[in-house]
Structures are given as C-alpha cells and as structure tokens.
VEXDREN-2710 file (C-alpha; in Angstrom, 1 decimal):
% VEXDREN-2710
k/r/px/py/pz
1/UNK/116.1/87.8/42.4
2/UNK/115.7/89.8/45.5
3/UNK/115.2/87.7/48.7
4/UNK/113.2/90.7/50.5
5/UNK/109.8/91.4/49.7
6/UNK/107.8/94.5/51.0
7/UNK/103.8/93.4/52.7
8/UNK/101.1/95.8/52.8
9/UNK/98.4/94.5/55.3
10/UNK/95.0/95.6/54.7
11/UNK/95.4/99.3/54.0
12/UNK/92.1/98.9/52.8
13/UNK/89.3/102.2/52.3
14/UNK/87.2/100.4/55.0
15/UNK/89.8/100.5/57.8
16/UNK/91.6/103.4/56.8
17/UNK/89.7/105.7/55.1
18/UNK/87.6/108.6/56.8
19/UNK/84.0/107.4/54.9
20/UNK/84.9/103.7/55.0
21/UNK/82.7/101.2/56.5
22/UNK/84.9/100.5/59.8
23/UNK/85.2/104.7/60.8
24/UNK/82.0/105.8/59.8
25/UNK/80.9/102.8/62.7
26/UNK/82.9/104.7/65.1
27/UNK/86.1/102.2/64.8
28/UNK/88.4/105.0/63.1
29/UNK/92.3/103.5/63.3
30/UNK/94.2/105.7/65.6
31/UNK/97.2/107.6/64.0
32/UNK/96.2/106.3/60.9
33/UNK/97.3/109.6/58.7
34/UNK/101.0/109.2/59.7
35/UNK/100.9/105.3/59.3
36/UNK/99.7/106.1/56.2
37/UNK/102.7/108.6/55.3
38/UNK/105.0/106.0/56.7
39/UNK/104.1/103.3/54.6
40/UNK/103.8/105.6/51.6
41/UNK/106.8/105.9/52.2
42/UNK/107.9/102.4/52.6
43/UNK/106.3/101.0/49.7
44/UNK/108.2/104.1/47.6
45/UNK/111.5/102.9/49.3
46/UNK/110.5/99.4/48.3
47/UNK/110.0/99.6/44.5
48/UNK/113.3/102.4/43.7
49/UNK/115.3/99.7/45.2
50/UNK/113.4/96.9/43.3
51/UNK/111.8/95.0/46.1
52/UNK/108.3/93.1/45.4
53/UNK/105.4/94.8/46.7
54/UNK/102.9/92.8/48.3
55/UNK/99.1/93.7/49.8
56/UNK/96.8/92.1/51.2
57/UNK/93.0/92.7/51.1
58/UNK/90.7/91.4/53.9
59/UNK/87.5/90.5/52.2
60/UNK/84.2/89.2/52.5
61/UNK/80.6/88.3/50.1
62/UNK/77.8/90.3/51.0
63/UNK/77.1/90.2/55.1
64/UNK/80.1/88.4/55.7
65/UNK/79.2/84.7/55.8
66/UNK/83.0/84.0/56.1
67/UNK/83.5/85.2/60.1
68/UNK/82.8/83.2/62.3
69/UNK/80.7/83.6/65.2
70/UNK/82.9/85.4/67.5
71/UNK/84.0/88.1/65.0
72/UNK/80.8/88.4/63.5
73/UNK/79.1/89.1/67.2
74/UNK/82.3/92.4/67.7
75/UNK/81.2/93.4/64.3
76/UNK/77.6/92.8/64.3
77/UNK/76.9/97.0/65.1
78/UNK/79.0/97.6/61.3
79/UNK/77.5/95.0/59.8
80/UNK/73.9/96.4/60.8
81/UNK/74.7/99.9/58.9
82/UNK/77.4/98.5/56.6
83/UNK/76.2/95.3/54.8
84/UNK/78.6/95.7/52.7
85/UNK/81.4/96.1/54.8
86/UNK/84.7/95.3/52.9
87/UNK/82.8/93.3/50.4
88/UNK/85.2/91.9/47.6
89/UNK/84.6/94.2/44.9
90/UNK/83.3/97.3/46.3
91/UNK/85.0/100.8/47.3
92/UNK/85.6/99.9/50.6
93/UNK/87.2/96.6/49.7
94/UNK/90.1/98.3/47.9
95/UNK/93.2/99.4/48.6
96/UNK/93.3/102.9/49.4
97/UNK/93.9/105.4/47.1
98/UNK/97.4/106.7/48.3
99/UNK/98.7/103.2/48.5
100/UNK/96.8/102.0/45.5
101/UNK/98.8/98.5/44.0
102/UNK/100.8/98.8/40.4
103/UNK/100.4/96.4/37.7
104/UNK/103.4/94.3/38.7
105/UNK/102.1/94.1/42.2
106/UNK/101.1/91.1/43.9
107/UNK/96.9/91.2/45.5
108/UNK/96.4/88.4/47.8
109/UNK/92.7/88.5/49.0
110/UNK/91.7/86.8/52.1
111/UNK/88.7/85.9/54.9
112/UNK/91.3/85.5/58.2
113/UNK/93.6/87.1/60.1
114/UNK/96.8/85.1/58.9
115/UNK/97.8/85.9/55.4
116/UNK/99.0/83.0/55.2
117/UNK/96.0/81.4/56.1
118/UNK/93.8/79.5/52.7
119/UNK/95.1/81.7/50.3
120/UNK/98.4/81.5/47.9
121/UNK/100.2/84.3/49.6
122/UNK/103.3/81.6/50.6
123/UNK/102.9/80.1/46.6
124/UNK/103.8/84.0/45.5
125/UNK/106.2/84.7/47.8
126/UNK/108.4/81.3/47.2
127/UNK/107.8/82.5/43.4
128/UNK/109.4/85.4/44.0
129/UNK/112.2/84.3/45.6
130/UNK/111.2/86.2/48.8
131/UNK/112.3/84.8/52.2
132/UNK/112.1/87.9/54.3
133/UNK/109.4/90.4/54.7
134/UNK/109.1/94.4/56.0
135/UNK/105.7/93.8/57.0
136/UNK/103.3/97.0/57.8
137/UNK/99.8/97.3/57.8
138/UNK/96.2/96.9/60.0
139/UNK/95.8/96.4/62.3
140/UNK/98.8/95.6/64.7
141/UNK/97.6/93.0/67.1
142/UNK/94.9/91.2/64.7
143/UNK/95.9/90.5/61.3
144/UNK/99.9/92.2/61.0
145/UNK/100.6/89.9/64.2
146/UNK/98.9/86.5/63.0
147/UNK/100.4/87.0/59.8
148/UNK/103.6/87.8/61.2
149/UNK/103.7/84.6/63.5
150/UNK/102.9/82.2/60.8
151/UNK/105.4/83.9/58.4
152/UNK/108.1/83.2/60.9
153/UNK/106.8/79.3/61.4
154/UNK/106.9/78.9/57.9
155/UNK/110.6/79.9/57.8
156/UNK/110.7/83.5/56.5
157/UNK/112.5/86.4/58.3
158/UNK/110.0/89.0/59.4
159/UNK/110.8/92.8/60.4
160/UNK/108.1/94.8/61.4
161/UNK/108.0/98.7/60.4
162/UNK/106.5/99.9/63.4
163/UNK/105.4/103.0/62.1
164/UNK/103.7/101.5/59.6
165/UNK/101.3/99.6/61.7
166/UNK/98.4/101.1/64.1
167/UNK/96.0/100.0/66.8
168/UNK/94.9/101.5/69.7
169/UNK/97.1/102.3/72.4
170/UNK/96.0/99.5/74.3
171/UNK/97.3/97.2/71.9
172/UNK/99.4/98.9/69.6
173/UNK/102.6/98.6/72.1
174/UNK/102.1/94.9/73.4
175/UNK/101.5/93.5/70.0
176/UNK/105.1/94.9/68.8
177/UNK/106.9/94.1/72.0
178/UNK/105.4/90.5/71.4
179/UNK/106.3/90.1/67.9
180/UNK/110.0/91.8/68.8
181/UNK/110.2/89.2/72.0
182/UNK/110.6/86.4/69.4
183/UNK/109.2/86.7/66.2
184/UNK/110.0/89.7/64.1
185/UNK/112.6/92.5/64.1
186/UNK/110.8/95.8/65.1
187/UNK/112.0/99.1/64.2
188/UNK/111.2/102.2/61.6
189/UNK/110.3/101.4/58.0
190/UNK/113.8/102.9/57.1
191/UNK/115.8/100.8/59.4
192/UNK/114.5/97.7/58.0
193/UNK/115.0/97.5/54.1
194/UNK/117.7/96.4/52.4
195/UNK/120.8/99.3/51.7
196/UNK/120.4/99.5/47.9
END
C-alpha cells in the first residue's frame, strides 16, 4: 500500500470561490487562482501515481454554533450577511468545482483548525497505510499549519507544497518558514511527491 497520501485543506467554494461566503465579505484569498492551478495539479500528480487523495471540509450547522467566541467575534461581519457561511451541506460548504473529490476519495468534515482535531482523519489515514502527507490547502497559517503541527506530533512525515497554500502576505511567508523550521518539509508541489 502506498505510505504517502495527498491532503486537500479546505479548498472549499466559501474560501475560494469568487461568490462564496468568505469573498463576497471582502475576505477574498490572495493568489488564490494559481494555488488553485497548483494544487490541480498536485492532486492530478497524486492519483496517476496512485497516491490517496484526501480533503478536508471546514464546516458548520446553521450560524455556526461550533466557533467559539473568539472566532465567531473575527467572523461576526460574514456571519451577519452569510448565515449560512460554510454550512454542511450547502454550495459554499463543498469542495470546489475544479478540485471536486472522486468516488474513491477520502471527505473528512470538521469544526477546528487541526484536522486532526474530533474527527477520524488519523483512523483513515492509518487505514490507508499513509504515514506521510503533501499537505496543501487554506489557509496557510490557520488550518494548513495546525493541521500540519499535529500531523507531525502524531508521527507522520509532513511536506508542505507551498504553492499550494495561500494567505496574505503578512502571513503566508512566516507560517511556511515556521512549519519548514521544524515541522514539515516546504517546497513546490512537484518536489515533494513520490518519483513514480
């Protein structure tokens, strides 16, 4: 079984897409037409060579009971024009289009930053055999970088494609040069994946 799985973070409609909840609120994902190339790409790269695909949706119920007070006071301006504001089983919930999952995909759904955190993304992973992950997604410094930090405290080998990840500027850098510093190899999508 193939030890290196490929993780889609998030590349959901209401991050990344131009009439999703996050952009139409004036929170539009820098760079995110090439990201999204890149890890079209990447994910394209992943399954000719065999590799498990992976994604992760970041969802909530209606008005978003799950966030907690802190996260729910940044996002209180979306949640005023957006009730539904990546709400599990609506448009801006899903996958986008371009990256849309296959039936042999794996969909973990979660309500935190980690990944790892409350759902069975670890349970799959094991499953699969998987102990090392190409990890690219939204956004860089919130849920790519907590996910990537507990991936690597629960022993698996994390690489990060970097251009398969965006933030802003302010960010975007920092978050890479910290995961790079200690927890994650950090480099292009097609430096990182196994030779076939």
């Amino acid at each position: 079984m193939p030890t290196t799985a490929v993780l889609v973070i998030d590349m959901q409609n209401g991050f990344v897409h131009r009439d999703g909840s996050l952009p139409r609120s004036g929170m539009a994902v820098p760079g995110i037409d090439a990201v999204l190339d890149a890890t079209t790409r990447l994910v394209a790269a992943g399954r000719a060579t065999g590799l498990p695909i992976v994604y992760t949706r970041h969802v909530y119920r209606r008005n978003a009971p799950e966030m907690s007070p802190r996260v729910r006071a940044a996002f209180a301006p979306v949640l005023a024009t957006h009730p539904h504001m990546l709400t599990r089983g609506t448009w801006d919930a899903e996958v986008v289009d371009v990256l849309a999952p296959e039936p042999d995909d794996v969909v973990v759904d979660k309500h935190h930053y980690d990944a790892f955190l409350h759902t069975d993304l670890e349970l799959m992973l094991r499953a699969l055999g998987v102990d090392r992950l190409v990890v690219g997604g939204v956004l860089t410094n919130y849920c790519v970088e907590s996910t990537v930090r507990s991936g690597v405290e629960r022993g698996f080998d994390m690489s990060v494609a970097a251009d398969c990840t965006a933030a802003s500027a302010r960010f975007h850098g920092p978050s890479l040069a910290s995961m790079e510093a200690m927890f994650a190899t950090v480099g292009p999508w097609n430096e990182l994946l196994p030779a076939p």
